[in-house]
N, CA, C and O atoms as a GROMACS GRO file, in nm:
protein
  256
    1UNK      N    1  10.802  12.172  11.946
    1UNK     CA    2  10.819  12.310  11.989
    1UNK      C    3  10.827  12.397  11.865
    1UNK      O    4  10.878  12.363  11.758
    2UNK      N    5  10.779  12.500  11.888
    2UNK     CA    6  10.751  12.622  11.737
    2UNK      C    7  10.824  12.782  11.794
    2UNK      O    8  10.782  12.874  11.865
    3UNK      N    9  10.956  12.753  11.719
    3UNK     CA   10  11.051  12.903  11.735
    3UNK      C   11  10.950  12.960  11.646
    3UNK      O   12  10.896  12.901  11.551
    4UNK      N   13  10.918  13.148  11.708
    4UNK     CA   14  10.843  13.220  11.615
    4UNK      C   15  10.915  13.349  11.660
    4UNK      O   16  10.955  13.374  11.774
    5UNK      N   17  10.928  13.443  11.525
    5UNK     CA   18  11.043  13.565  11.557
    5UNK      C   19  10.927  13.668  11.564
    5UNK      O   20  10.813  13.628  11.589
    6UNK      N   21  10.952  13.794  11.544
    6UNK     CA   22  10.856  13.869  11.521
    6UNK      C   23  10.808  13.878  11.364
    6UNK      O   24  10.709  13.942  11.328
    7UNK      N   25  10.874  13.822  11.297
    7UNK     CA   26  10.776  13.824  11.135
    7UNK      C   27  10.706  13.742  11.186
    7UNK      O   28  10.600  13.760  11.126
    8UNK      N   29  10.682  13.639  11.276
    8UNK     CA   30  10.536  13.562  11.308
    8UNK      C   31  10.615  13.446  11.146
    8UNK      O   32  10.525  13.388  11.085
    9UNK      N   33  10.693  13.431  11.117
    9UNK     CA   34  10.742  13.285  11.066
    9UNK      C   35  10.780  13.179  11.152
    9UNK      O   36  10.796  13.215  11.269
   10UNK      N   37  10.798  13.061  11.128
   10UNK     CA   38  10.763  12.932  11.209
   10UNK      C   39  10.851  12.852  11.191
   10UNK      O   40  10.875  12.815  11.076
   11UNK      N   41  10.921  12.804  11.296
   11UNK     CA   42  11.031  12.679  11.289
   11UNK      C   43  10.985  12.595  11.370
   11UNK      O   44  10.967  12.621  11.490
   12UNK      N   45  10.953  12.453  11.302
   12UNK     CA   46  10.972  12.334  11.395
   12UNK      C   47  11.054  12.304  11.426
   12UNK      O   48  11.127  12.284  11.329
   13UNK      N   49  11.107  12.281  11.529
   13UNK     CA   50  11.195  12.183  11.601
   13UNK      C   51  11.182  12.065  11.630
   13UNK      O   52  11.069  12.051  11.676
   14UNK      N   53  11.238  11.968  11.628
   14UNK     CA   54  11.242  11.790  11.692
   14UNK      C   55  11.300  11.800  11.798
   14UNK      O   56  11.412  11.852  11.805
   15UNK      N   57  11.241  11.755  11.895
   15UNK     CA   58  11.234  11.729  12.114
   15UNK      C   59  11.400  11.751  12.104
   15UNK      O   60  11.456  11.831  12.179
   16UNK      N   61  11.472  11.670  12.003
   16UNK     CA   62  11.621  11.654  12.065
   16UNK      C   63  11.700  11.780  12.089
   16UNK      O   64  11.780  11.801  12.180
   17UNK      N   65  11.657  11.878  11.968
   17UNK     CA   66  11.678  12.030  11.948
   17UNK      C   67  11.653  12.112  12.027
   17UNK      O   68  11.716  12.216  12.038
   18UNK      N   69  11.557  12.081  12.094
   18UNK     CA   70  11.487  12.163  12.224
   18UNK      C   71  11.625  12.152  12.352
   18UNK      O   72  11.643  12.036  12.388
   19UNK      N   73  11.736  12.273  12.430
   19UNK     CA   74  11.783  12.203  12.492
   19UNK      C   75  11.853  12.331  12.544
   19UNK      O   76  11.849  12.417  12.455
   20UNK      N   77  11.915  12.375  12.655
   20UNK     CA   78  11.978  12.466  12.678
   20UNK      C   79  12.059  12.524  12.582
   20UNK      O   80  12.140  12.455  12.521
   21UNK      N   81  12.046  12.649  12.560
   21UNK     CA   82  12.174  12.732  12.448
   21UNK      C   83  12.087  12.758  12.351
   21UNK      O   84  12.143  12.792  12.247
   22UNK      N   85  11.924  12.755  12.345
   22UNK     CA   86  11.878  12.717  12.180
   22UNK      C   87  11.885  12.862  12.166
   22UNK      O   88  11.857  12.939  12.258
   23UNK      N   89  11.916  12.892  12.070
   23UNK     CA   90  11.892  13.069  11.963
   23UNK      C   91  11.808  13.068  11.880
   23UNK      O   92  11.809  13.008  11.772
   24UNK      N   93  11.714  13.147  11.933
   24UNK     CA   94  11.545  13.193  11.789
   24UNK      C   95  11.645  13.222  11.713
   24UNK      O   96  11.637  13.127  11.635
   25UNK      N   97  11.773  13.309  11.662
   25UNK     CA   98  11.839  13.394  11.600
   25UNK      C   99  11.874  13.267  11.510
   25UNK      O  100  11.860  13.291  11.390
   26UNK      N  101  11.907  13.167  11.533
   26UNK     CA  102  11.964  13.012  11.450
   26UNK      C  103  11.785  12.948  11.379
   26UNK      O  104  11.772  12.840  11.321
   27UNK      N  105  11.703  13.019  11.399
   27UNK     CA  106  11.563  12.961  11.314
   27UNK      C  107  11.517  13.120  11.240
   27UNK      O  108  11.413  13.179  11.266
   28UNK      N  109  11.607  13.160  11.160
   28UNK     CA  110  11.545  13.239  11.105
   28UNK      C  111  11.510  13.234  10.904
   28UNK      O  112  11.564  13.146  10.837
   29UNK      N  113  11.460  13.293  10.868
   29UNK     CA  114  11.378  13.317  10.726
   29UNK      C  115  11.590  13.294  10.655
   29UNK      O  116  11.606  13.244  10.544
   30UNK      N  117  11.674  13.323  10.711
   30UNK     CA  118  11.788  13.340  10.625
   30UNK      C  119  11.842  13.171  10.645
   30UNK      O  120  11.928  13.102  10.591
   31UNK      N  121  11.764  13.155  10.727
   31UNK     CA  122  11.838  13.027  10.807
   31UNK      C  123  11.767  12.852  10.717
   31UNK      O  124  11.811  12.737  10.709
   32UNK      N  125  11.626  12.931  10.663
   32UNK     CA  126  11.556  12.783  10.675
   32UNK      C  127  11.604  12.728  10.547
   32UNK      O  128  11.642  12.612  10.560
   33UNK      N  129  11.614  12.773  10.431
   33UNK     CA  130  11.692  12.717  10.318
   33UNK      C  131  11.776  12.578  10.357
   33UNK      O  132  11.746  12.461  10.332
   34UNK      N  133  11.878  12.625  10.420
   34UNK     CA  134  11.913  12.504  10.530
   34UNK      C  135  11.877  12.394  10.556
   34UNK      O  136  11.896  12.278  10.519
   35UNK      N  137  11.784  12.483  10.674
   35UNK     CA  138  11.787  12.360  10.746
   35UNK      C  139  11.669  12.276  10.711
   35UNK      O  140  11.635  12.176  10.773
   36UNK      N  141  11.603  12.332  10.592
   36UNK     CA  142  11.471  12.209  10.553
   36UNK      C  143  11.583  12.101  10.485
   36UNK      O  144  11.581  11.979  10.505
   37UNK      N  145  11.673  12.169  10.407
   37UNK     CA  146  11.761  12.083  10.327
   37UNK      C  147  11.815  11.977  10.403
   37UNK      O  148  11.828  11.864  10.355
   38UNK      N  149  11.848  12.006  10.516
   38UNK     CA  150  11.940  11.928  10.631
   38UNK      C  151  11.764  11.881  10.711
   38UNK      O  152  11.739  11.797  10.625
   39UNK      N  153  11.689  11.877  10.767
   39UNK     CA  154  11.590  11.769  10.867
   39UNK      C  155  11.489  11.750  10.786
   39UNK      O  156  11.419  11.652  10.815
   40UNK      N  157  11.445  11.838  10.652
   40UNK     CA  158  11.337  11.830  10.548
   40UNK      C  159  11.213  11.916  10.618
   40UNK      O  160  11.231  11.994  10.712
   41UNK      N  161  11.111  11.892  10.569
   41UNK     CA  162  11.012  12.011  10.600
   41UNK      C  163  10.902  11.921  10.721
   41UNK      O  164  10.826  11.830  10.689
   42UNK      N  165  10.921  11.971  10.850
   42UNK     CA  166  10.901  11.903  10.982
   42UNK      C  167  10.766  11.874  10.966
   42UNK      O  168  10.718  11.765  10.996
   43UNK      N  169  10.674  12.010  10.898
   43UNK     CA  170  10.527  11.994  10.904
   43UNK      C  171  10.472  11.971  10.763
   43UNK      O  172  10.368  12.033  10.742
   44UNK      N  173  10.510  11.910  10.679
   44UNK     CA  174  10.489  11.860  10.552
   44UNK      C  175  10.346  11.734  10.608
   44UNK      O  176  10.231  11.710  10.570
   45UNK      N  177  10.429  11.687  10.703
   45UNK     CA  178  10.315  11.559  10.690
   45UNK      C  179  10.168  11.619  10.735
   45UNK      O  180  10.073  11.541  10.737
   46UNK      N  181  10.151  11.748  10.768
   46UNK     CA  182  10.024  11.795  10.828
   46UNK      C  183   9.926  11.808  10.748
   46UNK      O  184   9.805  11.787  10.738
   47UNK      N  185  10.078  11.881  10.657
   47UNK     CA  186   9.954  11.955  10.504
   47UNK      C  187   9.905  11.834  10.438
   47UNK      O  188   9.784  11.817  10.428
   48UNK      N  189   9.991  11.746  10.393
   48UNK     CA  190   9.965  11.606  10.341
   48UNK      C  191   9.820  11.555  10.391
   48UNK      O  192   9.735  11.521  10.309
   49UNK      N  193   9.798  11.553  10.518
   49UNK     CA  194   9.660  11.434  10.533
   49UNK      C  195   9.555  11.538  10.553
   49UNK      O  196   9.546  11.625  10.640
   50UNK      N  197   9.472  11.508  10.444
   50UNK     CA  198   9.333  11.591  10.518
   50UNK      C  199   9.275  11.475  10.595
   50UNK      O  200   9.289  11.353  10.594
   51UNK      N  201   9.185  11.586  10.681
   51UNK     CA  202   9.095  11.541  10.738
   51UNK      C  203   8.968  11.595  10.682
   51UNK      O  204   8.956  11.697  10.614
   52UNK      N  205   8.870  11.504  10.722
   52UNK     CA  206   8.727  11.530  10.647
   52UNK      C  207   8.620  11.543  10.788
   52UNK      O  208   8.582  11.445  10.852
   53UNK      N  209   8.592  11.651  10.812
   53UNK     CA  210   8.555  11.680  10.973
   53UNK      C  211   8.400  11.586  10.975
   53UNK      O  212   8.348  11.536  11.075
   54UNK      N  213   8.365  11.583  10.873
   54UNK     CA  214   8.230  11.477  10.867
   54UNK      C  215   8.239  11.369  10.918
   54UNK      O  216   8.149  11.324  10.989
   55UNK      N  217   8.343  11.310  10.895
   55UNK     CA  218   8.368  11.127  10.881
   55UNK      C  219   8.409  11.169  11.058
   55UNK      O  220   8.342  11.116  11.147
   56UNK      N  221   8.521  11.264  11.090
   56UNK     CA  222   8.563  11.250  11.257
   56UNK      C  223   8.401  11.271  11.313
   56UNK      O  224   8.407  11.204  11.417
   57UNK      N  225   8.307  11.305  11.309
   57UNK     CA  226   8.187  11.365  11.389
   57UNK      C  227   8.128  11.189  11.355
   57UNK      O  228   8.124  11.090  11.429
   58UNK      N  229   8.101  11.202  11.257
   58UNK     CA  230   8.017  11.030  11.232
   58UNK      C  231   8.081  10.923  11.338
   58UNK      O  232   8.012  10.857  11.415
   59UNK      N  233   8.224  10.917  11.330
   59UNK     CA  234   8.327  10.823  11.420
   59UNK      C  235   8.285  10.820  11.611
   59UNK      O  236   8.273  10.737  11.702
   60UNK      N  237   8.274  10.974  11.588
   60UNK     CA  238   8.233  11.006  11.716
   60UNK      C  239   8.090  10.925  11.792
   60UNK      O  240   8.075  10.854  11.892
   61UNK      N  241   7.986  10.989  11.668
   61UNK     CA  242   7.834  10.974  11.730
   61UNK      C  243   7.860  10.820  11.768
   61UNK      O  244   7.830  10.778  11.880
   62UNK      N  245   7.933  10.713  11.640
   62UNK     CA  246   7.896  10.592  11.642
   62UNK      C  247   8.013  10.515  11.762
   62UNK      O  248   8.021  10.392  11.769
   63UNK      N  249   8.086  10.596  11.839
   63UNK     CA  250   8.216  10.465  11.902
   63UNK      C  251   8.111  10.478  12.069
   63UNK      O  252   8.180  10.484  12.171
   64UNK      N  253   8.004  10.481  12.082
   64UNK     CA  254   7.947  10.437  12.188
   64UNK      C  255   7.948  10.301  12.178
   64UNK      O  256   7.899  10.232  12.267
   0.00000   0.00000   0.00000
């Protein structure tokens, strides 16, 4: 799930976090210092892997 305020900045959340009581006001720009420190940076692993859209299309033509 992705808290977004009106600056259009971005908090991931983990499923467990997701839950009655949640406050956008507790995922804010003053807030994330925090909490990357405390769960680490949720979408790190995204930036980490490229993908190479060639090799997914080749994968494709050939898994007949």
């Amino acid at each position: 799930m992705i808290i977004t305020s009106i600056f259009q900045k971005r908090s991931y959340l983990i499923w467990n976090e997701v839950k009655t009581g949640l406050d956008k006001h507790d995922f804010t720009i003053f807030t994330m210092a925090d909490r990357i420190a405390k769960v680490g940076d949720l979408f790190a692993p995204v930036l980490e892997r490229a993908v190479v859209i060639e090799e997914v299309l080749e994968k494709l033509d050939n898994s007949d």
